[in-house]
C-alpha positions, 0 to 999 in steps of 0.5 A, a space after each residue: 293376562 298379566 297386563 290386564 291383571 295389573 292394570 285392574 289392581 292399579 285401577 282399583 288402588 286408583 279409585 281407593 286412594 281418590 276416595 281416601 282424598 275425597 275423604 281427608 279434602 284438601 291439606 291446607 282446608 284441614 291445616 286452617 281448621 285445626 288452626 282456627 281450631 286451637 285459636 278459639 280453644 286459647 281464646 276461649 280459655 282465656 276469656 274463662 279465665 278473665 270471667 271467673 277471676 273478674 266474678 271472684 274478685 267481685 265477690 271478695 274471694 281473691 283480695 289482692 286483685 280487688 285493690 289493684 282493680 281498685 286502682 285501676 278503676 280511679 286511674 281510668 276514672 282520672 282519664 275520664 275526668 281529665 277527658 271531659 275537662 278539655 275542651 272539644 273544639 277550640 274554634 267553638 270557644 272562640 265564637 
């Protein structure tokens, strides 16, 4: 009687604990997830973060950013300028 007795209990946290993994998956699926998780919350902050200081330093809010945009902004375009002045192919000039 004891021997059946335990081997039901046994048999009964058995299928409790298989529920309880089928419940939680698999650790490493779960680890992935919180991962990516905090991942896209650090990313999106950030963009957030790019977007509104782009959109006040657009509309004058936040002036030291404005002149260091600024700057930036003629230092890309002197990249730009410097680009389109050197030639693409130096085999099509010769012909």
């Amino acid at each position: 009687m004891n021997e059946q007795f335990d081997s039901n209990k046994l048999t009964a946290i058995n299928d409790n604990l298989e529920k309880i993994d089928r419940k939680l998956g698999n650790l490493w699926f779960s680890f992935a997830k919180g991962t990516l998780y905090g991942l896209g919350s650090i990313i999106g902050a950030g963009i957030a973060i790019i977007l509104i200081g782009w959109f006040l330093t657009v509309i004058g809010v936040i002036p030291a950013l404005k002149s260091t945009s600024d700057e930036w902004r003629a230092s890309i375009q002197q990249i730009q300028d410097a680009k389109n002045l050197l030639p693409v192919d130096s085999a099509a000039q010769a012909q």
